[in-house]
mmCIF file as gemmi writes it, N, C-alpha and C atoms, coordinates in Angstrom:
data_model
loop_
_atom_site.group_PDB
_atom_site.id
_atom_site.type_symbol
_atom_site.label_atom_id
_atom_site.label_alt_id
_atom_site.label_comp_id
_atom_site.label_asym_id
_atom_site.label_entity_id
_atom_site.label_seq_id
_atom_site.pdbx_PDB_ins_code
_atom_site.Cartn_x
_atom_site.Cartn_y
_atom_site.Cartn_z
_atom_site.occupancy
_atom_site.B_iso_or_equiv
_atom_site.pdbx_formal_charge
_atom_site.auth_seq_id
_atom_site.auth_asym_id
_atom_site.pdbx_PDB_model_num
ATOM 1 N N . UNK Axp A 1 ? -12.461 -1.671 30.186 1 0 ? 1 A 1
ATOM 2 C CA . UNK Axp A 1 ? -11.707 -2.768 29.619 1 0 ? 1 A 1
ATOM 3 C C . UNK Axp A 1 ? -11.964 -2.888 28.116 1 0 ? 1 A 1
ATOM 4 N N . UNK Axp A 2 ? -13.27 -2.642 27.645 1 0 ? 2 A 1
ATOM 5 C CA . UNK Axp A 2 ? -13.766 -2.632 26.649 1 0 ? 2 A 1
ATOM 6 C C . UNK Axp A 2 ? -12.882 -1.625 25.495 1 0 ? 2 A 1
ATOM 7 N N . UNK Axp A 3 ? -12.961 -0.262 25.755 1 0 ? 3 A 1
ATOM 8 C CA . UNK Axp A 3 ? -11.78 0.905 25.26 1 0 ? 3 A 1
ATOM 9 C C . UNK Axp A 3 ? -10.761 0.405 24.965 1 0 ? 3 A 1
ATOM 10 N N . UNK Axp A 4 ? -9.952 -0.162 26.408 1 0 ? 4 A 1
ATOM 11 C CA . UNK Axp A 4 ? -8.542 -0.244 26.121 1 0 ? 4 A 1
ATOM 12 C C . UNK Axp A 4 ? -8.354 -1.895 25.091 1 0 ? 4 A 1
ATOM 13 N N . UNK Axp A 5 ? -9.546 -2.594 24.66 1 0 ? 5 A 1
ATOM 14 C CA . UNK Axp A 5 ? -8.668 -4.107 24.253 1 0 ? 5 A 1
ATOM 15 C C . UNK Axp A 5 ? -8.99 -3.275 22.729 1 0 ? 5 A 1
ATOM 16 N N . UNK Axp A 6 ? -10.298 -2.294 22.375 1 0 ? 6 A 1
ATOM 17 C CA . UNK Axp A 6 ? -10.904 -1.927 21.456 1 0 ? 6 A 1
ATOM 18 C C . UNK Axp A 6 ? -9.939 -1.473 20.76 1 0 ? 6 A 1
ATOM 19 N N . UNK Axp A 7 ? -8.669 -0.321 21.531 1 0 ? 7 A 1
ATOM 20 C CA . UNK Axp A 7 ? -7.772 0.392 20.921 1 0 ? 7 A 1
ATOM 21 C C . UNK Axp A 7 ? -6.396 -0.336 20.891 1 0 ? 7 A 1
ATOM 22 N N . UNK Axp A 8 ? -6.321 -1.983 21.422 1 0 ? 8 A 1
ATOM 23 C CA . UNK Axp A 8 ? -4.944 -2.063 21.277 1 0 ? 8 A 1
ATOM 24 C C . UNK Axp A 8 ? -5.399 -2.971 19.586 1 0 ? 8 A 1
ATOM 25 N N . UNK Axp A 9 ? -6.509 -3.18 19.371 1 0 ? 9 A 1
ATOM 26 C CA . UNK Axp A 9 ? -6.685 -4.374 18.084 1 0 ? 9 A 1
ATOM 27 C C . UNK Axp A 9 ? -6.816 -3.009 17.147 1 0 ? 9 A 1
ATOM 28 N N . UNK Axp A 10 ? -7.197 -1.964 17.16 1 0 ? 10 A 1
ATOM 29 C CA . UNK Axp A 10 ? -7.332 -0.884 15.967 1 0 ? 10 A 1
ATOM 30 C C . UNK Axp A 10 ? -5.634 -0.379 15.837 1 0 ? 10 A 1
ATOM 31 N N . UNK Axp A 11 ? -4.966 -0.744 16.954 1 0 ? 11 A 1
ATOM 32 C CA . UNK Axp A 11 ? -3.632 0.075 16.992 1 0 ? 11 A 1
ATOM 33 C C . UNK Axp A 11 ? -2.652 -1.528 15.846 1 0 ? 11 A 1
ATOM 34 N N . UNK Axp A 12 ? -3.256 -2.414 16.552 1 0 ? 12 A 1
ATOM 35 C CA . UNK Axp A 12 ? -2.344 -3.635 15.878 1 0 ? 12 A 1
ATOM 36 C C . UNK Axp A 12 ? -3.157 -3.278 14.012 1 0 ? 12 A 1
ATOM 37 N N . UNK Axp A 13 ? -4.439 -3.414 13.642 1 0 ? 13 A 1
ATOM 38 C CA . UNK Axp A 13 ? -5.244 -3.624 12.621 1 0 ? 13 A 1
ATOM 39 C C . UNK Axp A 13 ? -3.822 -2.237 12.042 1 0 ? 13 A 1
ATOM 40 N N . UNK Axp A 14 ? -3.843 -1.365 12.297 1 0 ? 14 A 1
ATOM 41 C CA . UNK Axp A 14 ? -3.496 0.125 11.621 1 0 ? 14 A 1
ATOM 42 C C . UNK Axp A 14 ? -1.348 -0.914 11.514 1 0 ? 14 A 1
ATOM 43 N N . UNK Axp A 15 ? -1.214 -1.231 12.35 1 0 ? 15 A 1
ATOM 44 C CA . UNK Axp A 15 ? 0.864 -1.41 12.722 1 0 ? 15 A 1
ATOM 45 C C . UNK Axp A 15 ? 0.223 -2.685 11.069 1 0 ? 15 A 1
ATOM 46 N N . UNK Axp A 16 ? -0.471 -3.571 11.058 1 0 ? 16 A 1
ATOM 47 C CA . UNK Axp A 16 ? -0.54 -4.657 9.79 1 0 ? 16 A 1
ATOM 48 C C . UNK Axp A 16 ? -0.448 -3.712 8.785 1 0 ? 16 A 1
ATOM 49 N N . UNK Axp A 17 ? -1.234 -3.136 8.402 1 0 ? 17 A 1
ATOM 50 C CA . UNK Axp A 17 ? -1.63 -2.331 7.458 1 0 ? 17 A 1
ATOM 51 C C . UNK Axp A 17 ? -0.144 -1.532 6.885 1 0 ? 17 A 1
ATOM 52 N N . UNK Axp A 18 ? 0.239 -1.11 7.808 1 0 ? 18 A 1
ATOM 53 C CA . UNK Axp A 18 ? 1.63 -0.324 7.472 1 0 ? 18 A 1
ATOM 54 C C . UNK Axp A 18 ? 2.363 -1.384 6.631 1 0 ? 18 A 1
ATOM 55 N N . UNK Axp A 19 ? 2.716 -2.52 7.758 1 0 ? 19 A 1
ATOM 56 C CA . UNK Axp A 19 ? 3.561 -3.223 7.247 1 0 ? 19 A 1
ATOM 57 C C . UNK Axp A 19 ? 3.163 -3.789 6.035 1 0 ? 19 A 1
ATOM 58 N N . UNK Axp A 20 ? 2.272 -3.954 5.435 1 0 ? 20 A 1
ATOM 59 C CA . UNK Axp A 20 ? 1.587 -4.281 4.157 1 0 ? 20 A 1
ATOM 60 C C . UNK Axp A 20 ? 1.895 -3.333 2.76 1 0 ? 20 A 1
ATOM 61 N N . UNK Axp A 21 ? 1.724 -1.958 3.49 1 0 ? 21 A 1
ATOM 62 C CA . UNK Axp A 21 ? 1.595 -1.494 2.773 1 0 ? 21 A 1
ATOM 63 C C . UNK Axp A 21 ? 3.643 -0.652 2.118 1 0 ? 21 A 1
ATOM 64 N N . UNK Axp A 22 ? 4.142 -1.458 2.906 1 0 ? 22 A 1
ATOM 65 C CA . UNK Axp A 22 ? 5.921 -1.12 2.889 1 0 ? 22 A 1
ATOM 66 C C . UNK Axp A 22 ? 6.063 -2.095 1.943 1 0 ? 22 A 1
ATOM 67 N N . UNK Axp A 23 ? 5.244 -3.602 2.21 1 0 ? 23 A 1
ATOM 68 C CA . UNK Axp A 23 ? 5.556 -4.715 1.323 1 0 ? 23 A 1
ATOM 69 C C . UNK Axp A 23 ? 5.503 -4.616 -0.188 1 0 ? 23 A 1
ATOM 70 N N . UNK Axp A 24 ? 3.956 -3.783 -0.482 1 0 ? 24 A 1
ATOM 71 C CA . UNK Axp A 24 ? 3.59 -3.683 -1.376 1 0 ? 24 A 1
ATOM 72 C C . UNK Axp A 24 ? 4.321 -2.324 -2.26 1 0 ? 24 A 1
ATOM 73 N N . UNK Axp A 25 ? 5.147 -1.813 -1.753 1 0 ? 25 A 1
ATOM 74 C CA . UNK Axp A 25 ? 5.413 -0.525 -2.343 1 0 ? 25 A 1
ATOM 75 C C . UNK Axp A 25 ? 6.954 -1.377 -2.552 1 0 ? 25 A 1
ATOM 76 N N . UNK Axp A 26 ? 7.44 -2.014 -1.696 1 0 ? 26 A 1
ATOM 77 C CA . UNK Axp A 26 ? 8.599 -2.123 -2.04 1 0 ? 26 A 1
ATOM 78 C C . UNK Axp A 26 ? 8.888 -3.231 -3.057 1 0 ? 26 A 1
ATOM 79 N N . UNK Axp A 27 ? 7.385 -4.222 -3.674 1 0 ? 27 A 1
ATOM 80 C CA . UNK Axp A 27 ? 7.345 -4.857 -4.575 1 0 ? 27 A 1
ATOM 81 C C . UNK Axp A 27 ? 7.123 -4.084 -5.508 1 0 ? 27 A 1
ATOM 82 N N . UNK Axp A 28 ? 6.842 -3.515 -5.835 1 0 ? 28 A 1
ATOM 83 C CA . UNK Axp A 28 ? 6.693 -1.673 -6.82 1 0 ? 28 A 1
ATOM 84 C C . UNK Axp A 28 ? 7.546 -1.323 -7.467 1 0 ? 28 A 1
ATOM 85 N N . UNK Axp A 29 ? 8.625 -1.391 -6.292 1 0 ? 29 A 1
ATOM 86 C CA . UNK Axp A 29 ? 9.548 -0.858 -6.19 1 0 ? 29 A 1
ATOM 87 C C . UNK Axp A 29 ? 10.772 -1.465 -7.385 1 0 ? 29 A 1
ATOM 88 N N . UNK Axp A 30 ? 10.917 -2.811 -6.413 1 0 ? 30 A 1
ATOM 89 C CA . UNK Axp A 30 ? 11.121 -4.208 -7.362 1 0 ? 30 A 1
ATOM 90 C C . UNK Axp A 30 ? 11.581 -4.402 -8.57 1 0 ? 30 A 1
ATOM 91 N N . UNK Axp A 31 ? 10.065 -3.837 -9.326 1 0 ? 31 A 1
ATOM 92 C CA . UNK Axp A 31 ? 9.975 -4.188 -10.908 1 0 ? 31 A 1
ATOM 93 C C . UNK Axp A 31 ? 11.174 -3.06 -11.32 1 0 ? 31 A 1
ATOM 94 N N . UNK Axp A 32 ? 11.668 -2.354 -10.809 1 0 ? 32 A 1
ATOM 95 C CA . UNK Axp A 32 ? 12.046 -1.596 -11.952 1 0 ? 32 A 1
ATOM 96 C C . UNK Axp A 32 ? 11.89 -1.069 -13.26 1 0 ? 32 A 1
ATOM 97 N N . UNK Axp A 33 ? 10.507 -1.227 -13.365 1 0 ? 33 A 1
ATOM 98 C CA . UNK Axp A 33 ? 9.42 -0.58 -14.31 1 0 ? 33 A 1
ATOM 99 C C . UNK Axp A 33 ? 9.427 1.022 -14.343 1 0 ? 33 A 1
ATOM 100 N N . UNK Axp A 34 ? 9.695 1.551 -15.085 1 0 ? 34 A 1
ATOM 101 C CA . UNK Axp A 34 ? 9.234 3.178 -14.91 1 0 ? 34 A 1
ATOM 102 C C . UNK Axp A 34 ? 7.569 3.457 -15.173 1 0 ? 34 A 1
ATOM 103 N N . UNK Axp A 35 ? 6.656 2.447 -15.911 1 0 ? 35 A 1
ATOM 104 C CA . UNK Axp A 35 ? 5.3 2.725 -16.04 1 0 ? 35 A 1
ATOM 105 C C . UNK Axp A 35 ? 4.819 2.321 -14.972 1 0 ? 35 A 1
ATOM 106 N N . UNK Axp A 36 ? 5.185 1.124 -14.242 1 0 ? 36 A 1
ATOM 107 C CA . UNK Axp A 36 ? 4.75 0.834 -13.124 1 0 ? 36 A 1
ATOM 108 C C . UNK Axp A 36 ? 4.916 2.135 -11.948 1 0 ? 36 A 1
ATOM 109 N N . UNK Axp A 37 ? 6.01 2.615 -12.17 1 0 ? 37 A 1
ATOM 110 C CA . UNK Axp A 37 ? 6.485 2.534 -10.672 1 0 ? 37 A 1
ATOM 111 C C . UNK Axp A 37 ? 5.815 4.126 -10.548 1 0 ? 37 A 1
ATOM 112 N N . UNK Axp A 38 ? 5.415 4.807 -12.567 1 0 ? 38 A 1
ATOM 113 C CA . UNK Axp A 38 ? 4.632 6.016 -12.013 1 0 ? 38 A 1
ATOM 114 C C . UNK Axp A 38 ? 3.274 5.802 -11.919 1 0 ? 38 A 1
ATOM 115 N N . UNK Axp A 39 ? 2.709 4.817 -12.548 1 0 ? 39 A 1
ATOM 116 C CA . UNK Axp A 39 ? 1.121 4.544 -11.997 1 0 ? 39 A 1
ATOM 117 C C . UNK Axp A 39 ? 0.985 4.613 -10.747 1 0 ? 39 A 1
ATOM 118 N N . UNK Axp A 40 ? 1.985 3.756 -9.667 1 0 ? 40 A 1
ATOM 119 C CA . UNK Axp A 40 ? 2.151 3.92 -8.311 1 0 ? 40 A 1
ATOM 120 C C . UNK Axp A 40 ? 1.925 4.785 -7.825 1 0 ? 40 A 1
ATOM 121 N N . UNK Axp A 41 ? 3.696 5.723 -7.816 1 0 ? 41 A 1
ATOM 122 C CA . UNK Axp A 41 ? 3.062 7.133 -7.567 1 0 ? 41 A 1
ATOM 123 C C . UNK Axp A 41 ? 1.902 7.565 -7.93 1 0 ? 41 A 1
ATOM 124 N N . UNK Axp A 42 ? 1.265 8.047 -8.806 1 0 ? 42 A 1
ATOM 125 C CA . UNK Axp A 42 ? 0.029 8.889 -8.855 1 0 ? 42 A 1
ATOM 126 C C . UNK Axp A 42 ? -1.131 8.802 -8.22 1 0 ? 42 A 1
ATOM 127 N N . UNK Axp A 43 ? -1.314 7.301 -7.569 1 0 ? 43 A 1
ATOM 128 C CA . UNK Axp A 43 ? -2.149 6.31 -6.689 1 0 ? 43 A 1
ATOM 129 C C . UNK Axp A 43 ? -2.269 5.879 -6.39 1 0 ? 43 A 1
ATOM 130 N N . UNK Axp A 44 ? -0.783 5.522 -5.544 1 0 ? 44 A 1
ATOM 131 C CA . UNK Axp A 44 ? -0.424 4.357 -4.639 1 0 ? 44 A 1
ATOM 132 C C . UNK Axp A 44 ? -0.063 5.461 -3.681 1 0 ? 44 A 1
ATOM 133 N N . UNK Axp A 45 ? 1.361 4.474 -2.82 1 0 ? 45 A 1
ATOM 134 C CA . UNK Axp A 45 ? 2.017 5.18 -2.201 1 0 ? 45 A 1
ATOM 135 C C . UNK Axp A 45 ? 3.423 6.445 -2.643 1 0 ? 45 A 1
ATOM 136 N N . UNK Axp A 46 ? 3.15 7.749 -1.886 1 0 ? 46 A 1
ATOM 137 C CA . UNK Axp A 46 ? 4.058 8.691 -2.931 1 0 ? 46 A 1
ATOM 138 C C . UNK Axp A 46 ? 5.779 8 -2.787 1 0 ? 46 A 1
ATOM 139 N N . UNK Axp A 47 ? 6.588 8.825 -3.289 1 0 ? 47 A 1
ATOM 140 C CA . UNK Axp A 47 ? 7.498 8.569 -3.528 1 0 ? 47 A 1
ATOM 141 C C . UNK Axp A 47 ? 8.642 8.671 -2.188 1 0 ? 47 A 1
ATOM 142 N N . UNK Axp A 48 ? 9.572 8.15 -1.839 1 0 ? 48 A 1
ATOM 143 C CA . UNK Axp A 48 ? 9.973 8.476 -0.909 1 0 ? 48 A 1
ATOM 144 C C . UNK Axp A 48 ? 9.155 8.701 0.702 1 0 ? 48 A 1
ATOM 145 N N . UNK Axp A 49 ? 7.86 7.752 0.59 1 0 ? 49 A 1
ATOM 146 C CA . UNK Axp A 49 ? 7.036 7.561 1.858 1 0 ? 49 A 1
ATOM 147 C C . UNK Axp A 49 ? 7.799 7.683 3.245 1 0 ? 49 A 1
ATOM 148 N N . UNK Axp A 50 ? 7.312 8.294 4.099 1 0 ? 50 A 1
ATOM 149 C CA . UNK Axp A 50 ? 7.62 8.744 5.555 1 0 ? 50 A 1
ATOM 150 C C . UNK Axp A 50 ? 7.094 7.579 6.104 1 0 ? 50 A 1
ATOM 151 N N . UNK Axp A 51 ? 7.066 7.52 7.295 1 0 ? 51 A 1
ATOM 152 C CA . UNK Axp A 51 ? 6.16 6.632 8.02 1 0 ? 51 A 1
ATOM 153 C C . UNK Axp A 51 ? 5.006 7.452 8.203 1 0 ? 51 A 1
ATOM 154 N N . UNK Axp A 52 ? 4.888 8.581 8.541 1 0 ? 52 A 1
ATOM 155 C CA . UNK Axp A 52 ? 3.773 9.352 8.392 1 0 ? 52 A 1
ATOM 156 C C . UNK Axp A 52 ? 3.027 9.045 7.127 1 0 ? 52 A 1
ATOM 157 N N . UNK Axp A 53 ? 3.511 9.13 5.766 1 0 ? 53 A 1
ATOM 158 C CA . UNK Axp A 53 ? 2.771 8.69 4.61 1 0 ? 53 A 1
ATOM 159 C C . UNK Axp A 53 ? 2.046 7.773 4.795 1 0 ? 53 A 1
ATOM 160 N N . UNK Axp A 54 ? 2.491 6.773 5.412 1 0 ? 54 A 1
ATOM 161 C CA . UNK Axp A 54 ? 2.285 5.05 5.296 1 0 ? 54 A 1
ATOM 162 C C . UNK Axp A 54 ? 1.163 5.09 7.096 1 0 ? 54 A 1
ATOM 163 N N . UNK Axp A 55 ? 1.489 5.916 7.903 1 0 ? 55 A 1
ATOM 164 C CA . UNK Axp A 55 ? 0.114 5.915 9.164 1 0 ? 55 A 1
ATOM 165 C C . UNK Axp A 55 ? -1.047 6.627 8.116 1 0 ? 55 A 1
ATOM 166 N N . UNK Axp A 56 ? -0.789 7.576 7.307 1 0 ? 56 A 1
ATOM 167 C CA . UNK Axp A 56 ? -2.345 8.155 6.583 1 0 ? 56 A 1
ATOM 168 C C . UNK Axp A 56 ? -2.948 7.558 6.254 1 0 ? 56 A 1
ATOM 169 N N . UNK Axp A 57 ? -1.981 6.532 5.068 1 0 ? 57 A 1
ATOM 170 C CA . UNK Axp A 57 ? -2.949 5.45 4.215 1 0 ? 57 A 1
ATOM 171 C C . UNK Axp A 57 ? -3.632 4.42 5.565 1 0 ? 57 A 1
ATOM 172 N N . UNK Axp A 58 ? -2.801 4.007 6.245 1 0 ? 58 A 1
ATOM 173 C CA . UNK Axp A 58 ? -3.271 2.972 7.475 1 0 ? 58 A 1
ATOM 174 C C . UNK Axp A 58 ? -4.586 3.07 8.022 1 0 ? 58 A 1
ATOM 175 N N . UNK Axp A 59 ? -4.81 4.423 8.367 1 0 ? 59 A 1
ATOM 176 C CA . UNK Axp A 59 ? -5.749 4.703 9.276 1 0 ? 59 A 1
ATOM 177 C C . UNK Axp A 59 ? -6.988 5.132 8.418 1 0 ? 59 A 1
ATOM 178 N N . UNK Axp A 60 ? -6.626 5.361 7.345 1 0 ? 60 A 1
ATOM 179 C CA . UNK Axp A 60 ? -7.693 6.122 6.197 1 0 ? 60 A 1
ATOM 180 C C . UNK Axp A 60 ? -8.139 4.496 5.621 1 0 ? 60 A 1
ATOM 181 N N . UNK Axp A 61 ? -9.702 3.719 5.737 1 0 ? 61 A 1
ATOM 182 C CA . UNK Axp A 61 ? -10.125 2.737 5.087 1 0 ? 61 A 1
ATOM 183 C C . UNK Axp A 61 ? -10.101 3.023 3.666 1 0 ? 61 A 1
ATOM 184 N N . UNK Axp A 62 ? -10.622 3.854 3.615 1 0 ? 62 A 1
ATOM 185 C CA . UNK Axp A 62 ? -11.008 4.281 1.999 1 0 ? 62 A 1
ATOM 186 C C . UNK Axp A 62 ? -9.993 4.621 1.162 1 0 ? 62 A 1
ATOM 187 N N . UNK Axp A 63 ? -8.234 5.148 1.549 1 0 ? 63 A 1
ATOM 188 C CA . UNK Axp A 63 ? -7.416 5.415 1.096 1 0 ? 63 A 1
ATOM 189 C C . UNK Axp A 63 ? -6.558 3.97 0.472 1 0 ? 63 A 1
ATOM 190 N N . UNK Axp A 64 ? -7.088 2.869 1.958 1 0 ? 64 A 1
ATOM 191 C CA . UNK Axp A 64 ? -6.059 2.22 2.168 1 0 ? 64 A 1
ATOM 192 C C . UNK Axp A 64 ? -6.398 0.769 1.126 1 0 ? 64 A 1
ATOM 193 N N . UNK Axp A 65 ? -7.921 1.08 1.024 1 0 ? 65 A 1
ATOM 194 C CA . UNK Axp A 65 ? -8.638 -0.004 0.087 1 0 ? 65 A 1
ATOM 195 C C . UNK Axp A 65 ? -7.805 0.608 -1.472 1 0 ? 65 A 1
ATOM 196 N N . UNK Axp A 66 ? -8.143 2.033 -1.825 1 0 ? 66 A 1
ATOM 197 C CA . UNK Axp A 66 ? -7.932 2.154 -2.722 1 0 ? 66 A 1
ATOM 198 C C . UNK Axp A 66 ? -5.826 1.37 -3.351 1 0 ? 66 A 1
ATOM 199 N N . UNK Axp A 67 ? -5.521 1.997 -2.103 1 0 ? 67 A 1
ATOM 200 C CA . UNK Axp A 67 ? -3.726 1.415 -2.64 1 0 ? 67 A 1
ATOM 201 C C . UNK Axp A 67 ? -4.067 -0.068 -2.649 1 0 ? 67 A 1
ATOM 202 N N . UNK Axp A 68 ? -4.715 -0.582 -2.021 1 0 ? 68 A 1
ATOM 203 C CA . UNK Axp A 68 ? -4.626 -2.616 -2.38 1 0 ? 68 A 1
ATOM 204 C C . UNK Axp A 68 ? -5.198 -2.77 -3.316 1 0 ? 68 A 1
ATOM 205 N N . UNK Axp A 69 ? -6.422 -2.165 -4.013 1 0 ? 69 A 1
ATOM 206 C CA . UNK Axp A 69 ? -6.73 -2.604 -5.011 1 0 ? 69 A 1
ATOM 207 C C . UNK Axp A 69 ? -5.656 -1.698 -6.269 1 0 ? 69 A 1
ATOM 208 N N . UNK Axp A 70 ? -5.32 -0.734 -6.306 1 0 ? 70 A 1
ATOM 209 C CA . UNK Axp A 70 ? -4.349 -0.382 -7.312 1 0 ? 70 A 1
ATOM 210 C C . UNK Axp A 70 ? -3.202 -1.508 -7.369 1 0 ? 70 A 1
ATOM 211 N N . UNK Axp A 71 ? -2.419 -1.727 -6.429 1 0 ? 71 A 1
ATOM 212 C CA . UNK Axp A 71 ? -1.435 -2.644 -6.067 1 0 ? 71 A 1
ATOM 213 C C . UNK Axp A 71 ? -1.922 -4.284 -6.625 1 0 ? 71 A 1
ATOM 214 N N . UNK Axp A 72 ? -3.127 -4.645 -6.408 1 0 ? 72 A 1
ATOM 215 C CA . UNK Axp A 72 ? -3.916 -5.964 -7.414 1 0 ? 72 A 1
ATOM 216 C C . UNK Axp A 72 ? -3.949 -5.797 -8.686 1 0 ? 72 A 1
ATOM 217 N N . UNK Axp A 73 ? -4.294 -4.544 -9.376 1 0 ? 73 A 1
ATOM 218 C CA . UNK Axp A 73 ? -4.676 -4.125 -10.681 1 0 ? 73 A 1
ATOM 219 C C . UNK Axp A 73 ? -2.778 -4.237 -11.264 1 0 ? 73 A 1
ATOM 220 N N . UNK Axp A 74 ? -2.16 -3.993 -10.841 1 0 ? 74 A 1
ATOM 221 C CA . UNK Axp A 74 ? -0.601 -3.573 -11.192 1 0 ? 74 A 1
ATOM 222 C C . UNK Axp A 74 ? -0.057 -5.032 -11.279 1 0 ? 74 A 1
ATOM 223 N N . UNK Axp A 75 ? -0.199 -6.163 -9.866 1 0 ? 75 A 1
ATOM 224 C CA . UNK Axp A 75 ? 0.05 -7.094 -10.419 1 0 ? 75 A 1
ATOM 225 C C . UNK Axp A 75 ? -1.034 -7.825 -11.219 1 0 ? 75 A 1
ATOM 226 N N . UNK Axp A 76 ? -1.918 -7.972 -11.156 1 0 ? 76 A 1
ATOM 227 C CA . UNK Axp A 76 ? -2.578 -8.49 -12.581 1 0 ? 76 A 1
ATOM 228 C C . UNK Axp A 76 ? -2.231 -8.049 -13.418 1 0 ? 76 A 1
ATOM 229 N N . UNK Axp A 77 ? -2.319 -6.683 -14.164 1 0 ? 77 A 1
ATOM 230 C CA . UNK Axp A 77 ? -1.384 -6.633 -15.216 1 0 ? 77 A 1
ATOM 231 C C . UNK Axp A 77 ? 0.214 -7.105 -16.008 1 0 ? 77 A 1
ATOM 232 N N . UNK Axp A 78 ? 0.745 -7.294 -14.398 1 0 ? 78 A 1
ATOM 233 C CA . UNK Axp A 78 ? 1.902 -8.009 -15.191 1 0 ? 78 A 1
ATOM 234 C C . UNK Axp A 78 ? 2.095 -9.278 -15.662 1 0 ? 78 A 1
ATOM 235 N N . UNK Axp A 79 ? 1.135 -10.348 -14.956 1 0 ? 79 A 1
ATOM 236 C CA . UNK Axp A 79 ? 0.737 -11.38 -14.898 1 0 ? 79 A 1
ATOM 237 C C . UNK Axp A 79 ? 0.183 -11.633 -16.414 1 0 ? 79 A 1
ATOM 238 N N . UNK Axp A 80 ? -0.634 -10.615 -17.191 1 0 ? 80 A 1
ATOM 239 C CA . UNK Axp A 80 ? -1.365 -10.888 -18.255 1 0 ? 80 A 1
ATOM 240 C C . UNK Axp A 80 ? -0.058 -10.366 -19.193 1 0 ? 80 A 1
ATOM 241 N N . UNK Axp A 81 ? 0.83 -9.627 -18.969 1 0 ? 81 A 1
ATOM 242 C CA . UNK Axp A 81 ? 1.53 -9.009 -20.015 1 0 ? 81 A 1
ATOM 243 C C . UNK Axp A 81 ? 1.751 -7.806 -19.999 1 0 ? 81 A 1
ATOM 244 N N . UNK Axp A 82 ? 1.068 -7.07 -19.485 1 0 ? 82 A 1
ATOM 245 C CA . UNK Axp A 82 ? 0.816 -5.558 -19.834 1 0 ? 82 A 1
ATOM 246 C C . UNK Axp A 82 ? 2.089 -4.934 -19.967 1 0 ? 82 A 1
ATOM 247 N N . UNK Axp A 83 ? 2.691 -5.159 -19.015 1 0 ? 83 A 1
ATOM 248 C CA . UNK Axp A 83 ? 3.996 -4.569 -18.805 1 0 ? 83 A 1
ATOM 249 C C . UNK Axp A 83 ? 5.48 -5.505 -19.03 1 0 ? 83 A 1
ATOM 250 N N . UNK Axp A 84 ? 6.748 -4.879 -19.232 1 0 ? 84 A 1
ATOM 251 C CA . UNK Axp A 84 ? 8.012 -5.827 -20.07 1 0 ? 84 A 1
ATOM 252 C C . UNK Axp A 84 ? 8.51 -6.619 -18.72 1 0 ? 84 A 1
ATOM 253 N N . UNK Axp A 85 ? 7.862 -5.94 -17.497 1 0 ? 85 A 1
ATOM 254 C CA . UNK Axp A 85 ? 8.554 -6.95 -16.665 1 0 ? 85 A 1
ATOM 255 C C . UNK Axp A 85 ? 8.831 -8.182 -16.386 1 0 ? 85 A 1
């Protein structure tokens, strides 16, 4: 019982994550920034993401920390100015 409740909360934790991470790309997306939107690419999510793209980052902690905190750093910057958006 333990297994199966273990793998339906890692299966839901990983389905959030996706959907988070569609949110955040498609606020990216958004700005219509070209500096933004290639900082993204280079270390966010790639361009034209699969759902496969978006299960890697999900399941990868260390991938998936890194795109939220890039995605924080991007909007803080616009927030301060950095960018014309």
């Amino acid at each position: 019982m333990l297994n199966i409740t273990h793998k339906l909360l890692m299966e839901t934790k990983k389905e959030a994550r996706i959907e988070s991470l569609k949110l955040m790309n498609q606020k990216i997306l958004d700005t219509g920034d070209e500096m933004i939107y290639d900082r993204w690419l280079m270390c966010g999510v790639p361009d034209e993401a699969t759902e496969d793209d978006y299960e890697f980052i999900a399941e990868n902690d260390s991938e998936f920390k890194d795109v939220v905190d890039l995605y924080h750093r991007i909007m803080n910057d616009i927030e301060e100015g950095v960018y014309d958006y």
